[in-house]
C-alpha positions as MATLAB code, in Angstrom:
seq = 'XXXXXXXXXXXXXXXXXXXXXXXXXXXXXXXXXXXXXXXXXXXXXXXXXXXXXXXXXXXXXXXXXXXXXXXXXXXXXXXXXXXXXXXXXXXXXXXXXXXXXXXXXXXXXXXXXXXXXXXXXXXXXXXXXXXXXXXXXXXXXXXXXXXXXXXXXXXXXXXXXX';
ca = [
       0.000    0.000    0.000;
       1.444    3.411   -0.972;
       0.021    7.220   -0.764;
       1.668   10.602   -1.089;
       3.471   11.361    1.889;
       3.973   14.801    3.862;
       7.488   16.658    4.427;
       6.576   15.688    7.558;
       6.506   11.951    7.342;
       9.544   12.084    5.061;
      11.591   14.218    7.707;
      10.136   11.132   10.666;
      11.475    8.754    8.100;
      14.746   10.220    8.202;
      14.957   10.461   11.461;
      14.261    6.402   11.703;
      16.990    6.291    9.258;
      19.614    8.051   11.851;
      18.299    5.916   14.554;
      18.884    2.905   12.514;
      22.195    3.543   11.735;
      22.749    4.326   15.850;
      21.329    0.981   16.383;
      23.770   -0.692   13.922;
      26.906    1.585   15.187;
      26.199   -0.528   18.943;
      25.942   -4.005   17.682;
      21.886   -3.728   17.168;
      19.784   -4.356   14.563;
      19.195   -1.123   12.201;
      16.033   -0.243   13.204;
      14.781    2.889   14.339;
      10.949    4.581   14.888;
       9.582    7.978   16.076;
       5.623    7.973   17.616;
       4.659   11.346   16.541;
       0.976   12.802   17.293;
      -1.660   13.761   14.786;
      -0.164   16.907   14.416;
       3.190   15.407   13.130;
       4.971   16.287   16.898;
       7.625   13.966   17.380;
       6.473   12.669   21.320;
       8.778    9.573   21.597;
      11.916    7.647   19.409;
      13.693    4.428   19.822;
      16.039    2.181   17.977;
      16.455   -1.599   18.012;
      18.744   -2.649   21.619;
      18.016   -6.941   20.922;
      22.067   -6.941   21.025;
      22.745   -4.614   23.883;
      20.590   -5.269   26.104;
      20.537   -8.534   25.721;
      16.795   -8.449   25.536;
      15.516   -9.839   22.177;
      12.194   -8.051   22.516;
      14.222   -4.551   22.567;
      12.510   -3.391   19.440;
      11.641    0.321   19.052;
       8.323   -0.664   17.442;
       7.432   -2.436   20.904;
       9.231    0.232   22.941;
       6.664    3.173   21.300;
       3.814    1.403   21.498;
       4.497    1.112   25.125;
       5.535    4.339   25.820;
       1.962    5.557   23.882;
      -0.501    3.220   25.945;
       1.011    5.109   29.126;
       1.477    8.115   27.863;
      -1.570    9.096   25.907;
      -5.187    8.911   25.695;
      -7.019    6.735   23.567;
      -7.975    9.216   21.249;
      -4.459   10.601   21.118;
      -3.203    7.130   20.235;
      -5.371    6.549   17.529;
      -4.627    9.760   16.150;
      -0.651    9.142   16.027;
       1.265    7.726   13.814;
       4.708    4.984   14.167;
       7.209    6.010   11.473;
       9.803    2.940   11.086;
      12.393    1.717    9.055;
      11.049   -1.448    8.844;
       7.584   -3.276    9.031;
       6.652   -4.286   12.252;
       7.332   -8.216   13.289;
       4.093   -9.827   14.598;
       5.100   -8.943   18.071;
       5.306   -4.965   17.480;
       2.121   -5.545   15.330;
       0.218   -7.084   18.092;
       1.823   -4.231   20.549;
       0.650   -1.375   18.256;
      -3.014   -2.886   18.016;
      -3.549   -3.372   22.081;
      -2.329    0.051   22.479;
      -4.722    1.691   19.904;
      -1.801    3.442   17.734;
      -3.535    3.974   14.256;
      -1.145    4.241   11.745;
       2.092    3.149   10.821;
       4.257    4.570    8.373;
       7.497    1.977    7.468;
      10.057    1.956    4.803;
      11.242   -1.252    3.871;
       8.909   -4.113    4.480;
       9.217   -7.165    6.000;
       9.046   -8.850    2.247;
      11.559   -6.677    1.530;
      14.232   -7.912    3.896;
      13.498  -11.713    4.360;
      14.509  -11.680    0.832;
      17.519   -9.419    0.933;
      18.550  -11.490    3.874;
      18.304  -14.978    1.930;
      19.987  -13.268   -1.008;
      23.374  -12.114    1.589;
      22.843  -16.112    3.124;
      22.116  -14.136    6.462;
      20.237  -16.524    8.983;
      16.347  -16.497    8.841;
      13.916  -15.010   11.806;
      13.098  -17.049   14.532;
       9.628  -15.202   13.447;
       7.346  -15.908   10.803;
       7.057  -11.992    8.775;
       3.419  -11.178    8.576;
       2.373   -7.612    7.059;
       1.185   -5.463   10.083;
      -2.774   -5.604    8.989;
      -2.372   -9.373    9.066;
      -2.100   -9.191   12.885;
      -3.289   -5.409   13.720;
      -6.301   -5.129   10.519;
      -7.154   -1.822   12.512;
      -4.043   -0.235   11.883;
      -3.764    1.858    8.606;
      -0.389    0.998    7.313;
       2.155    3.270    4.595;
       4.475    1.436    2.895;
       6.952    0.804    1.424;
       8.572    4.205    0.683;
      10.913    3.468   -2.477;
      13.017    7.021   -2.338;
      14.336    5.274    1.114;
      14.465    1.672    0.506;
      18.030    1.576   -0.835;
      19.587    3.547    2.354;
      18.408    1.064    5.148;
      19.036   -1.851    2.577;
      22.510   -0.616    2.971;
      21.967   -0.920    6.789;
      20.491   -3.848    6.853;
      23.577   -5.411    4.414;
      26.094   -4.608    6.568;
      24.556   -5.814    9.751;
      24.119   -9.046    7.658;
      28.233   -8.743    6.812;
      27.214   -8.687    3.187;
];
C-alpha cells in the first residue's frame, strides 16, 4: 500500500533512518521509529537494543507502542502515527493494536528484507514476517517508501556482513 506522503513523514522517516544507523553503530539491529501525534509532533523515538541489552524483545516498534498506551489517551493514540524503518514483526504488530496506535508509516517491508537477507545467506527469523494488517487489521499501514528503501538496505547489508 502506498500514498503521497507529507514533508513531515519524510523528515520522521529520516529520522528512523539516523536511529537505525545508531542501532547498527552498537551491535543492534538497524532499526529505528519515532511515535509522533496527529499533528506530526515527534512525542517519543527508539532504535532496536536486541544486542545490547541482551533483551531480544528490545525493538523500538514495541518500545513506542508502550511508551503511547502510558502516555496518551485513547484518542491521542489513535490519532498518532509509528514512522519505522522497517515493518513491524508480529510482536510490534500485536503491541501497536492493544495500544490503539492507528497508523504506521514503514520503509522497507518485511518482504523486503526476508529476501535481501536470503539473497546475503544471512540466517532467517526465529519469526514468521506477517504484514502489520495481518495481525493489527485496525491499523492503517504506509508502505513501502521506495526514495528510502536503498539507504536502510545498505543498513540492513552490513549488519548481515554482506
Amino acid at each position: 500500500m502506498t500514498t503521497v506522503l507529507t514533508s513531515t513523514d519524510m523528515a520522521h522517516l529520516r529520522r528512523c533512518l539516523e536511529l537505525a544507523a545508531e542501532a547498527l553503530a552498537d551491535g543492534d539491529g538497524p532499526f529505528g521509529s519515532v511515535l509522533a501525534d496527529s499533528d506530526g509532533n515527534a512525542l517519543h523515538e527508539g532504535r532496536n537494543r536486541e544486542t545490547s541489552t541482551g533483551d531480544p524483545t528490545a525493538h523500538p516498534e514495541f518500545e513506542l507502542a508502550r511508551w503511547a498506551a502510558m502516555n496518551l489517551d485513547p484518542e491521542a493514540c489513535a490519532g498518532a502515527t509509528v514512522y519505522t524503518s522497517g515493518e513491524h514483526c508480529p510482536m510490534c504488530s500485536a503491541a501497536q493494536g492493544w495500544a490503539g496506535v492507528g497508523r504506521v508509516v514503514y520503509i522497507a517491508s518485511s518482504a523486503q528484507l526476508t529476501q535481501w537477507r536470503a539473497g546475503w545467506g544471512a540466517g532467517e527469523s526465529p519469526v514468521r514476517a506477517l504484514p502489520i494488517q495481518e495481525v493489527a487489521p485496525a491499523i492503517d499501514v504506509v508502505g513501502p517508501v521506495p526514495e528510502l528503501v536503498e539507504e536502510i538496505r545498505a543498513l540492513h547489508q552490513a549488519a548481515a556482513g554482506a
